[in-house]
C-alpha positions as CSV (number, residue, x, y, z in Angstrom):
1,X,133.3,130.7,55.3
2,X,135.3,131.3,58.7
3,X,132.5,131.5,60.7
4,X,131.5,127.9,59.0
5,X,135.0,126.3,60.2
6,X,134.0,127.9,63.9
7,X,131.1,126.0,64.6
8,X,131.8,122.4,66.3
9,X,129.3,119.6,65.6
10,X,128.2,116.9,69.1
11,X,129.5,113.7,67.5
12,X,127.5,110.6,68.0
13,X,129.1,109.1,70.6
14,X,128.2,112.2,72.7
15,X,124.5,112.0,71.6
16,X,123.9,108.7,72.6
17,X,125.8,109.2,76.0
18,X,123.4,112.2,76.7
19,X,120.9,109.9,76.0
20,X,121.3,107.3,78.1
21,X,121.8,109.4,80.9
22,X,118.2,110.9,79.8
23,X,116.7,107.5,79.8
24,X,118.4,106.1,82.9
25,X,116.2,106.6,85.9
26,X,118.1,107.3,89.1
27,X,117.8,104.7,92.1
28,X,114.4,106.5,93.8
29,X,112.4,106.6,90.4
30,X,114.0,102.5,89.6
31,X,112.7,102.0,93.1
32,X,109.3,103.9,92.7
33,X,109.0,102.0,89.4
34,X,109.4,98.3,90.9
35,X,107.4,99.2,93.3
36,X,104.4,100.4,91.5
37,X,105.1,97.6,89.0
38,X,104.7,94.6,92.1
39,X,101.7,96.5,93.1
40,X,100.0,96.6,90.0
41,X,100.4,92.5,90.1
42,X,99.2,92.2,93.4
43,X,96.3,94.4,92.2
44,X,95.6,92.0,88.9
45,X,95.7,89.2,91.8
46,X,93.3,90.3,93.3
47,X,91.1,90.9,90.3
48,X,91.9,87.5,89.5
49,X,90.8,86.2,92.8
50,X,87.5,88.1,92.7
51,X,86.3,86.8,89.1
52,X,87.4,83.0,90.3
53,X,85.4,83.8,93.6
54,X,82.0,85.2,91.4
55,X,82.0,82.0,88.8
56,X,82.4,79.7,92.2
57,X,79.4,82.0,93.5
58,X,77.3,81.2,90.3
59,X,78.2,78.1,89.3
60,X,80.6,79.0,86.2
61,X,83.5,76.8,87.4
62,X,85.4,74.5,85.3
63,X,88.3,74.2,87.4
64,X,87.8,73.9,91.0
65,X,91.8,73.7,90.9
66,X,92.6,76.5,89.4
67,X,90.1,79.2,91.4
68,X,91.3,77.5,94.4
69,X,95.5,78.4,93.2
70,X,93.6,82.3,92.0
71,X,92.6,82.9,95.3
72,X,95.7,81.4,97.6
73,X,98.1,83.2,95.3
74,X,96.2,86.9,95.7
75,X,95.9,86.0,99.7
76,X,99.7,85.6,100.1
77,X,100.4,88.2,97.5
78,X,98.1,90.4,99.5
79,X,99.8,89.1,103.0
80,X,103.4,89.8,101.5
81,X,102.5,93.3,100.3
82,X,101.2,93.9,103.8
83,X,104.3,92.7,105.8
84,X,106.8,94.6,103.2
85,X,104.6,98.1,104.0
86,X,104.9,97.2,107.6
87,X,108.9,96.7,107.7
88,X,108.9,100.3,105.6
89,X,107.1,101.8,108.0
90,X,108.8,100.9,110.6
91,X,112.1,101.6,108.6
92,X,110.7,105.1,108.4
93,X,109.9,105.8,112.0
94,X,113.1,104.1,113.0
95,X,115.2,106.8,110.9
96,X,113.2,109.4,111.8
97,X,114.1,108.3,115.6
98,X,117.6,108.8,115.0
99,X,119.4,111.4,116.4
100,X,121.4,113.6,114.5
């Protein structure tokens, strides 16, 4: 029965702290995680775009309006995603510039 007595159970609070610091990702995966989540909706943009652009190609319009605001919303998408991988890249070449 002593050897009962000995052992010392995690409590709750100390479970659910380990969790959260199991679930929690750290500032590069939060960052690779927006990141891969803005390009996936530039991505369905552009899908969007390319199915309003083939039912103005054969006709299947209904709303002139609203392929016209598909297409300008993937183009600037597309231009913003563009200029953001340009300032990273020169980000990039700029540290690796710097001299320690």
């Amino acid at each position: 029965m002593n050897n009962i007595n000995k052992i010392v159970g995690t409590s709750t609070a100390d479970l659910l702290k380990q969790k959260s610091k199991i679930e929690t990702p750290t500032g590069g995966e939060q960052f690779a995680n927006h990141l891969t989540s803005a390009l996936n909706e530039v991505n369905d943009m552009q899908k969007d775009s390319e199915h309003a652009i083939a039912d103005l190609a054969t006709g299947q319009v209904k709303d002139l309006h609203q392929a016209a605001l598909a297409i300008g919303k993937a183009e600037t998408s597309m231009k913003l995603m563009l200029e953001i991988r340009n300032k990273a890249l020169n980000a990039y070449k700029e540290i690796g510039r710097t001299q320690v």
